[in-house]
Wavefront OBJ file of the C-alpha trace (Angstrom):
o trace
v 77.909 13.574 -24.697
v 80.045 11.248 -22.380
v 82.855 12.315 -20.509
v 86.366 11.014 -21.255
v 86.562 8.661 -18.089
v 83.515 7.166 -18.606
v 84.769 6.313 -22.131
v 88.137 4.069 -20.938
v 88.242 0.985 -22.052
v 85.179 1.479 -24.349
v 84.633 2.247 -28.080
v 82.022 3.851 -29.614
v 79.766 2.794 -32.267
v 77.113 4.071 -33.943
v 74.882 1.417 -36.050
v 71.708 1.291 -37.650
v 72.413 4.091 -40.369
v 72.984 6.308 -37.873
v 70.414 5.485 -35.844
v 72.327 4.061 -32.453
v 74.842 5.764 -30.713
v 76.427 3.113 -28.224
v 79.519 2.880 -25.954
v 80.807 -1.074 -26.183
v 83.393 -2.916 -23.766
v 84.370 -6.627 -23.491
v 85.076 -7.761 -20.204
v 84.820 -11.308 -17.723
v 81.092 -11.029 -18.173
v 81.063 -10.673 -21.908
v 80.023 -7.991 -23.923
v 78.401 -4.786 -22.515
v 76.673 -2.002 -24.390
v 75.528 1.121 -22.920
v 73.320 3.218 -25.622
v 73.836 6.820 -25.942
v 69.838 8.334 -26.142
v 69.140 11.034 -27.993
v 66.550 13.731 -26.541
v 63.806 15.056 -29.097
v 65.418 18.212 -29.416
v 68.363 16.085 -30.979
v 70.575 17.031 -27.645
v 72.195 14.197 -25.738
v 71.509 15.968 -22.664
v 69.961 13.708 -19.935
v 66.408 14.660 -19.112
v 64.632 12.928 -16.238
v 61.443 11.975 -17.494
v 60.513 10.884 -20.623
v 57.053 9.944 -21.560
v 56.075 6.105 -22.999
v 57.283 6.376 -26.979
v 60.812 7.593 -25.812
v 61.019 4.715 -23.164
v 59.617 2.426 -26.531
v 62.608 3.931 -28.712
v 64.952 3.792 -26.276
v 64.244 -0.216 -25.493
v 64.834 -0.527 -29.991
v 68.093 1.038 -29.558
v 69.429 -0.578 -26.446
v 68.394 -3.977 -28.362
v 69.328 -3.192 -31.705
v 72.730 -2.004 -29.888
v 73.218 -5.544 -28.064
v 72.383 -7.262 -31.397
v 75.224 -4.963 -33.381
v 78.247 -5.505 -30.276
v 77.808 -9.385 -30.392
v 77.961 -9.453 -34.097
v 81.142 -7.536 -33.749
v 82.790 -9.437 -31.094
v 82.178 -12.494 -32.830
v 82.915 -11.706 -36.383
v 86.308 -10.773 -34.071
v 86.928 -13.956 -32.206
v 86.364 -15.916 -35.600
v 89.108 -13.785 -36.742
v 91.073 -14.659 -33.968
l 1 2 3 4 5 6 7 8 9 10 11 12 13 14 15 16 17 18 19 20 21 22 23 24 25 26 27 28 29 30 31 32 33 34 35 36 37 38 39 40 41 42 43 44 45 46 47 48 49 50 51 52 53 54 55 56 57 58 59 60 61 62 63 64 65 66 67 68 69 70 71 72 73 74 75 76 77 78 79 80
């Protein structure tokens, strides 16, 4: 799905039942989230054009994602 460079510094978490497939890191600018989109064949294979629903799905995810890394990262700097 991602190769191992591009995973350095990152973990990966998947949220929402199942649902979201993200890479997280925390850096100087705060938290970042990069979602991991599934194609309709279930693949993870990047396609280059995807019609309006996928873009739709794809925009849940990415926010559902951002929602689920700054819950983590500050359930962790309580814990701090």
């Amino acid at each position: 799905v991602v190769e191992e460079k591009a995973m350095a510094g990152k973990e990966l978490m998947i949220v929402d039942n199942g649902n979201v497939a993200m890479l997280v890191s925390e850096g100087p600018e705060g938290v970042k989230t990069e979602v991991i989109h599934p194609n309709d064949d279930g693949s993870y294979w990047r396609k280059f054009q995807r019609n309006k629903m996928a873009r739709i799905r794809q925009k849940q995810r990415e926010e559902m994602a951002k929602k689920a890394a700054e819950r983590l990262f500050m359930n962790r700097s309580a814990g701090d």
